[in-house]
N, C-alpha and C positions, 0 to 999 in steps of 0.2 A: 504494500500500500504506500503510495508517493505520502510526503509530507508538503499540504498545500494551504496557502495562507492568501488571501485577498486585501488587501490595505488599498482604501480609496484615501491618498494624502491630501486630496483636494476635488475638488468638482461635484460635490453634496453635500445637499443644502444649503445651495448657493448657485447663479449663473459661471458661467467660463471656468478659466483656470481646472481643466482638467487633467488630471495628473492620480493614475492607478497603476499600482503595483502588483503583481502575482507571483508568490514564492512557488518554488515547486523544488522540493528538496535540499538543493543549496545555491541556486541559481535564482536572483531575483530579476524579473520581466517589467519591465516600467513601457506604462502604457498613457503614449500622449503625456506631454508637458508643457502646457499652455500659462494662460495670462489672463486678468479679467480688468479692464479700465475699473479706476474707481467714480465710484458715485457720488453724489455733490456733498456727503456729509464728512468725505475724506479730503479735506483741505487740501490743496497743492501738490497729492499725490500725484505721481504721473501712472504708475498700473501698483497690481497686486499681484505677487506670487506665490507659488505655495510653498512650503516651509520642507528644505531639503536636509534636516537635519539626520534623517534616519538613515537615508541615503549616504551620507555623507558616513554616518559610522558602521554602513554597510557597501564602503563603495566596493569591494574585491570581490563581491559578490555579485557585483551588477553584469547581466550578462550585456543586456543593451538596452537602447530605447527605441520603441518600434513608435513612430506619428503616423493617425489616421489620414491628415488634410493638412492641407495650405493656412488654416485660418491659425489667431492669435491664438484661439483658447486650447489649441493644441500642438503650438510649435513657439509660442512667443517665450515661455521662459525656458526656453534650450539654453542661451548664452549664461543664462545665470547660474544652473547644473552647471554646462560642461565648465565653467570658471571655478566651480570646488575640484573637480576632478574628469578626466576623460574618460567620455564610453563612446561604444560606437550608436552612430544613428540608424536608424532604418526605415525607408518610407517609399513610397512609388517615387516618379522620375521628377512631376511637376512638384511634390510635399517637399522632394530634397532639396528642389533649385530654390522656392522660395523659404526654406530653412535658412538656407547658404545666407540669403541674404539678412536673415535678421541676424544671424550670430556672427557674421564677419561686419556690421551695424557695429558691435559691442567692442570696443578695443581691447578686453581680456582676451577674448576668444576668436580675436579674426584671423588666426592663423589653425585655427580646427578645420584638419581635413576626414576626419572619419567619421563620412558618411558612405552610407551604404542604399543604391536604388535596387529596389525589387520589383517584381511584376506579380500581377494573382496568381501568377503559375508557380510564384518562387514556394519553395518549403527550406528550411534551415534549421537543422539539425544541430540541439544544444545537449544533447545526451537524454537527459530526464524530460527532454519539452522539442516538439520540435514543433516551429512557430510557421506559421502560414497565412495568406489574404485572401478576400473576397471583395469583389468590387461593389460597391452602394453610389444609392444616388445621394447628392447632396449637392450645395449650391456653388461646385466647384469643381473641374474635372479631377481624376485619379483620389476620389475618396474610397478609402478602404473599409473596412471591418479588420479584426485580428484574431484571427484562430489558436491557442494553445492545447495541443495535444497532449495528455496525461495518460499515465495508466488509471485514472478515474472518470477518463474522459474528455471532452471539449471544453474549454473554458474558453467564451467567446465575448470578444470585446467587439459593439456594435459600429462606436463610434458615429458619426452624427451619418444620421441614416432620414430618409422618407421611400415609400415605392410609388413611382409615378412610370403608368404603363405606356404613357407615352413619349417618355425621354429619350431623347438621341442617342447614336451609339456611347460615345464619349461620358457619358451620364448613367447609363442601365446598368441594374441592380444586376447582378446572374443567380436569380432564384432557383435553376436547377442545382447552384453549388451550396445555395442556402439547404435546400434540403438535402444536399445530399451530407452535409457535417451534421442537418439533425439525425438522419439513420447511423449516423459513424457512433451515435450518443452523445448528450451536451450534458458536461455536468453541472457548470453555471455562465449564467447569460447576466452580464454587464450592457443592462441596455436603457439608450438613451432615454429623458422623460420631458426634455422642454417641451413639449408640445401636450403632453399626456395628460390634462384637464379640460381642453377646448375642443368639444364634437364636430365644430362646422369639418362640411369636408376642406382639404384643403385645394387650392385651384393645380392643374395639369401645366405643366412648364408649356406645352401650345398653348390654352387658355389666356397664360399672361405675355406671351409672346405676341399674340393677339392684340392683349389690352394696351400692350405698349406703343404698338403700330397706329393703332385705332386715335392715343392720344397726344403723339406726336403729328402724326399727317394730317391732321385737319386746324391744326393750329397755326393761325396767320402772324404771327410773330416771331420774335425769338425764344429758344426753347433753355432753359438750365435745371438740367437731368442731375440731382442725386441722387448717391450709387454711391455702397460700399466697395470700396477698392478691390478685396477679395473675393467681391462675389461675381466673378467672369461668366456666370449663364447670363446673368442679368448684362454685363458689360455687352455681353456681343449682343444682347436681344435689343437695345439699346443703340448699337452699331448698324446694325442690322436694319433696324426702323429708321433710322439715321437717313442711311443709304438709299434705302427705297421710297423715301420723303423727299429725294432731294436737297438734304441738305450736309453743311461739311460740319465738323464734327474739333470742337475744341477743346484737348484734357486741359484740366487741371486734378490739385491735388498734391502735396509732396510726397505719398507713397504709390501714384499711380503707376508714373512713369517704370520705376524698377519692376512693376507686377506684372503689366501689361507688356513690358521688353521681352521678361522672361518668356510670358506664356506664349505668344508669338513665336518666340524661340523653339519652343516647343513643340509646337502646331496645335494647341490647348484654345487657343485663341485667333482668329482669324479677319485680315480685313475685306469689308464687299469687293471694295475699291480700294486700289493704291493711291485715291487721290484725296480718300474720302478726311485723313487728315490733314487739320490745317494749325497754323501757330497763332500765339493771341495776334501780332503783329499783321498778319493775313486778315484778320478777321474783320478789319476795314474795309476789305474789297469786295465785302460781301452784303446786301442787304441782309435786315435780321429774320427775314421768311427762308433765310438760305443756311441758319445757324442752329447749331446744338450745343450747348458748354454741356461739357460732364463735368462734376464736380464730385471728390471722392475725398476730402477735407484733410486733414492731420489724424494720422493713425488708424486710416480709413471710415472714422466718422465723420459724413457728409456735412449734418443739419447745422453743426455749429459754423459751418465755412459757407453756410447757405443762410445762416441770418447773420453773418457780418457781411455776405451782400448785399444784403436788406436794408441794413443799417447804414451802409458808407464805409466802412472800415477795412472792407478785403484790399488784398492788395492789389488786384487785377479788374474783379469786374463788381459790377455794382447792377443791383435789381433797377428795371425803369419800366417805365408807362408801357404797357401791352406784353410783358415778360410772362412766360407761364415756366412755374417755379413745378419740377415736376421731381416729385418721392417717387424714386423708386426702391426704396428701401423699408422695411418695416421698423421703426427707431425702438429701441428697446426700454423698456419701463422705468428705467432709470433717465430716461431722454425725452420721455413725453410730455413732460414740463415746458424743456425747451422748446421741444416740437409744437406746443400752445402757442408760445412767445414769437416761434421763428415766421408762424402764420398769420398772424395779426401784422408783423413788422410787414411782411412779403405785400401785401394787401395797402398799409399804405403808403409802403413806395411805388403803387400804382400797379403791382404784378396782380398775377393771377394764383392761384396753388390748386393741383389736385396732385393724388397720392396713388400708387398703385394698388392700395389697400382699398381702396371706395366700394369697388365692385367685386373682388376677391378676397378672399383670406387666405396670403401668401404667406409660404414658409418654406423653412430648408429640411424643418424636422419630423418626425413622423407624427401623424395622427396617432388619435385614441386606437384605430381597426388596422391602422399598420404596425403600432405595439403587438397589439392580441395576432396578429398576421406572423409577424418574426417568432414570438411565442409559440404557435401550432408549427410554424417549420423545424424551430429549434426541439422542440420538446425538451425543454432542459429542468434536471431535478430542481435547481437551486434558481433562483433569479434573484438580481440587486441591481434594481430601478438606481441611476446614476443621472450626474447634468441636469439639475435644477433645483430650484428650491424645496422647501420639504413638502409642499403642498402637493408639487407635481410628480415626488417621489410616491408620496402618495396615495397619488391620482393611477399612477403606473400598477402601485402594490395592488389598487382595487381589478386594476384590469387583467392581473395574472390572476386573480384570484376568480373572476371570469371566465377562463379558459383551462381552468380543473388544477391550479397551480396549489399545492398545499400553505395551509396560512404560515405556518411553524417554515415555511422552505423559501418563504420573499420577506429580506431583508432591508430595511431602511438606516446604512451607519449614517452615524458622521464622522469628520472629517477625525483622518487619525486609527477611526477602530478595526482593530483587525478581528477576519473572519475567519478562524481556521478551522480543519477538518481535520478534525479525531475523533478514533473509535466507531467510526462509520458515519460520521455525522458531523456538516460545516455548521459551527457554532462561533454566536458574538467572543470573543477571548478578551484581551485588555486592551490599550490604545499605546499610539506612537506620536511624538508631538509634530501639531501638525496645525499650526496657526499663519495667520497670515503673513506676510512679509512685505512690506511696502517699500517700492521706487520711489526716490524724492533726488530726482536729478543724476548724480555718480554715487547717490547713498543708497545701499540695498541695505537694507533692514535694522536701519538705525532711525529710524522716526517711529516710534512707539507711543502708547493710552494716551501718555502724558503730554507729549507734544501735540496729539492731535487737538487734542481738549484743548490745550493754550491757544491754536488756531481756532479752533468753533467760538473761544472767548471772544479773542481779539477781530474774527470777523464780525461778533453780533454785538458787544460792549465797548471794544475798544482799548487803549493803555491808557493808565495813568501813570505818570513820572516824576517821584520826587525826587532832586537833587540838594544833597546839601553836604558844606564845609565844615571840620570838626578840628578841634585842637586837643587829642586825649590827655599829655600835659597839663596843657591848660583848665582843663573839662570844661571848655566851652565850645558853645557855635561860631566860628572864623564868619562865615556866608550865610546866611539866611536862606531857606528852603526857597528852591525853584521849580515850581511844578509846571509842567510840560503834559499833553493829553494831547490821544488825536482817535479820534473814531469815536470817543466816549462823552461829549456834551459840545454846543456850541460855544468858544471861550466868550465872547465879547458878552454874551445875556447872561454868564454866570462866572463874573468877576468874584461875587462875596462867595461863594462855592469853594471855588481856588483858591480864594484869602484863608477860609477856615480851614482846608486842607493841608497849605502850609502850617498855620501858627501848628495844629494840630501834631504834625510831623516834630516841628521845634517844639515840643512839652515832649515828646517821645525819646527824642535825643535828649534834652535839657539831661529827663530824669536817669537814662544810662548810662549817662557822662558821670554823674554824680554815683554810680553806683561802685561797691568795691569788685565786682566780679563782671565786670565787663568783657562782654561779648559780640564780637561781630555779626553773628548768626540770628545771635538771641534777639538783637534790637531790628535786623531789617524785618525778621518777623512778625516782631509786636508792632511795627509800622504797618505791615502787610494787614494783620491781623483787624487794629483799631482805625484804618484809612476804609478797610472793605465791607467793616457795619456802619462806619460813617456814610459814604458813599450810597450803601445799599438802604440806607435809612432814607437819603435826603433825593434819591433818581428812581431808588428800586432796580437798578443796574451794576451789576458787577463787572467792572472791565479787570485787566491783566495788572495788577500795581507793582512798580517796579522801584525800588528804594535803589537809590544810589549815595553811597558815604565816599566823600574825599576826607583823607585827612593831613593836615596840614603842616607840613614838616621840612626841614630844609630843601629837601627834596617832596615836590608833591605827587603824592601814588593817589591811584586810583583803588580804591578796596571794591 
């Protein structure tokens, strides 16, 4: 009997960033290693990773990392792994070239050459495991599945999957290979759940292929299409309509260019016309019945690079009178705030907006009947609903339980718990630390609780600043308190505020000065302390209060 352990370090309960591991005797399989942006309560993060600590105190063990897709939440934190230690990558042709480029992005890691391309046909022999692919569809050519063969069976990683029977070659699922690893026996299924609480069906890649054409060619103006960067069915459907509209076709976006080279490169991506691109510079020679901007924004989110055209602020183009501002993107729950904002803005700089969502319910991810669908193909003992919040995990548990799945056999961890299988039976066991890790510029995982909370202060309170001069010698005040503020009250209508805030400060110091055990620590405290029930007595607002002691000696230091 193998010895097999499951460990989701990331990517449940919770969107992106997925990252699953599978032991199988002494070899560990890390499955996808993605990224997830943060969301507006995480101040000035730039993404989130998942925490590779475990990893890291089992790298000699790692056999490799196998990536389902091209997108963030399954290749974006590669540079930040392979910078604790090297392993080999693994991923079809188009997953590896757009790997190459985020981790040669990262200046620790741009000299990793080991990667490794596969095809569905590849099999790779690790002794206890040999690992294999299945092609799925999803919003982006060469998406896989990952097969692990055990002597207890399949353990199948879905990775971002939908079935749409009408997808192009480059896109189809091969359902006769899905069933045929269910007869091989599945012992558990790692299968996606984004989508696993919303019944509509969801629309056929023709259908919005259609809607896209439909609202591009009949629109007498100029057209500004956003579009995730990554998502190349969309790009070409979007090229495509383009083309057969008669019109030419102008990227933007700073990650477009690199995506769009590659997949080209590849033959992933294709042009109608070789003429059909033009540069902003061109785009004078052209009336605006003759134009399309794509627009695919900063880190492939469009909407925000779509309402600072609204506003004035892009650097290239700006929304104007007869413009139709056109979504083709579905903005994610954390964006649909913006998405309120960016459509109001679009509106009154004289645009237009419709969304490709109006008339469809577009998605990359499986329906409720395409879970319960991979489910009867797979027939697998074990299932652990993966990729999304807990709700959608679930949403997923109820639908295995739908198609004759036993309750005690569909598991919902979080992030960290391992599943192992003993004594005939995969069971919750204990957990591996597995917490967030925040990007804040060249800082990987050094902005933690406490900083962020000082930000959530200081963006909704404000600082307050008192500065004052000290003679401990002497035990008096040399300068008199200088209090400084910005984000935390208008200064000119609350002069006497400020007034009582300093004297305030000067009785704090007075009394420390005079004390026999005087402390640096102890008094900016009690400052901190007696300024933040002053304050919060006299606005009801707590801003950041930041005491500052000089003290005054032949030489003046700052303390």
């Amino acid at each position: 009997m193998s010895s097999i352990k499951i460990i989701p370090l990331s990517g449940v309960r919770e969107n992106g960033k997925n990252l699953y591991i599978v032991e199988v005797d002494e070899d560990i399989f890390v499955l996808d290693c993605g990224l997830r942006y943060p969301e507006n309560e995480l101040l000035g993060i730039d993404t989130v990773i998942p925490d590779f600590t475990y990893l890291e105190a089992n790298a000699d063990r790692v056999a490799g990392i196998f990536v389902t897709h091209g997108h963030a939440d399954a290749i974006g934190g590669l540079p930040y792994l392979l910078e604790k230690f090297e392993v080999p990558v693994f991923g079809t042709e188009l997953t590896i070239e757009l790997a190459k480029l985020v981790v040669r992005r990262y200046e620790p890691t741009k000299k990793f050459k080991e990667f490794h391309v596969i095809d569905t046909h590849s099999e790779i022999d690790f002794g206890s495991t040999v690992v294999s692919f299945f092609p799925t569809t999803h919003s982006i050519p060469d998406a896989v599945g990952i097969t692990l063969k055990t002597n207890e069976g399949n353990i199948v990683y879905t990775g971002d999957f939908k079935f749409d029977q009408s997808a192009i070659p480059m896109y189809q699922t091969d359902f006769a290979r899905l069933a045929e690893i269910g007869k091989e026996g599945v012992f558990a299924l790692l299968s996606t759940s984004s989508n696993a609480e919303n019944p509509t069906t969801v629309a056929s890649e023709l259908q919005i292929a259609d809607e896209v054409y439909d609202n591009i060619r009949y629109w007498e103006g100029r057209i500004i299409a956003a579009c995730v960067a990554s998502n190349l069915q969309r790009v070409q459907q979007i090229l495509n309509a383009a083309h057969r509209s008669n019109r030419k076709v102008v990227l933007t976006g700073q990650d477009f260019g690199r995506i769009i080279k590659t997949a080209m490169k590849l033959g992933r991506l294709t042009l109608p016309a070789e003429d059909l691109l033009i540069t902003l510079k061109e785009m004078a020679n052209y009336s605006d019945e003759e134009i399309l901007i794509l627009e695919t924004g900063r880190m492939g989110e469009p909407i925000k690079s779509l309402q600072k055209m609204a506003n004035g602020t892009h650097r290239t183009i700006h929304v104007k009178d007869g413009d139709l501002a056109y979504i083709a993107t579905t903005p994610t729950i954390a964006m649909e705030t913006v998405m309120a904002k960016t459509e109001d803005i679009i509106y009154r700089a004289g645009g237009v907006v419709r969304s490709i969502s109006d008339n469809y319910r577009v998605s990359g991810h499986a329906s409720p009947a395409d879970l319960q669908l991979m489910m009867n193909l797979m027939k697998p003992r074990y299932v652990i609903p993966i990729q999304g919040e807990y709700r959608l995990l679930s949403a997923h548990a109820k639908l295995a339980e739908e198609v004759g799945i036993p309750k005690q056999n569909i598991f919902i961890p979080a992030r960290g718990d391992i599943l192992e299988y003993t004594k005939g039976e995969l069971r919750m066991a204990s957990s591996v630390p597995a917490d967030n890790v925040m990007v804040d510029g060249i800082g990987v995982g050094d902005i933690g609780n406490i900083v962020l909370k000082d930000r959530k202060i200081l963006s909704e309170d404000g600082v307050f600043v008192a500065v004052v001069t000290i003679s401990r010698r002497e035990k008096k005040i040399v300068a008199k308190p200088q209090i400084t503020t910005r984000g935390f009250v208008y200064v000119k209508a609350n002069r006497d505020l400020l007034r009582e805030g300093s004297e305030m400060v000067a009785e704090i110091v007075e009394k420390h000065l005079h004390e026999d055990d005087f402390e640096w620590a102890k008094l900016k405290q009690d400052i901190r302390d007696q300024l933040s029930r002053f304050l919060f007595d006299q606005t009801k607002r707590r801003p950041v209060i930041m005491p500052v002691i000089m003290e005054a000696s032949q030489r003046n230091r700052r303390r």
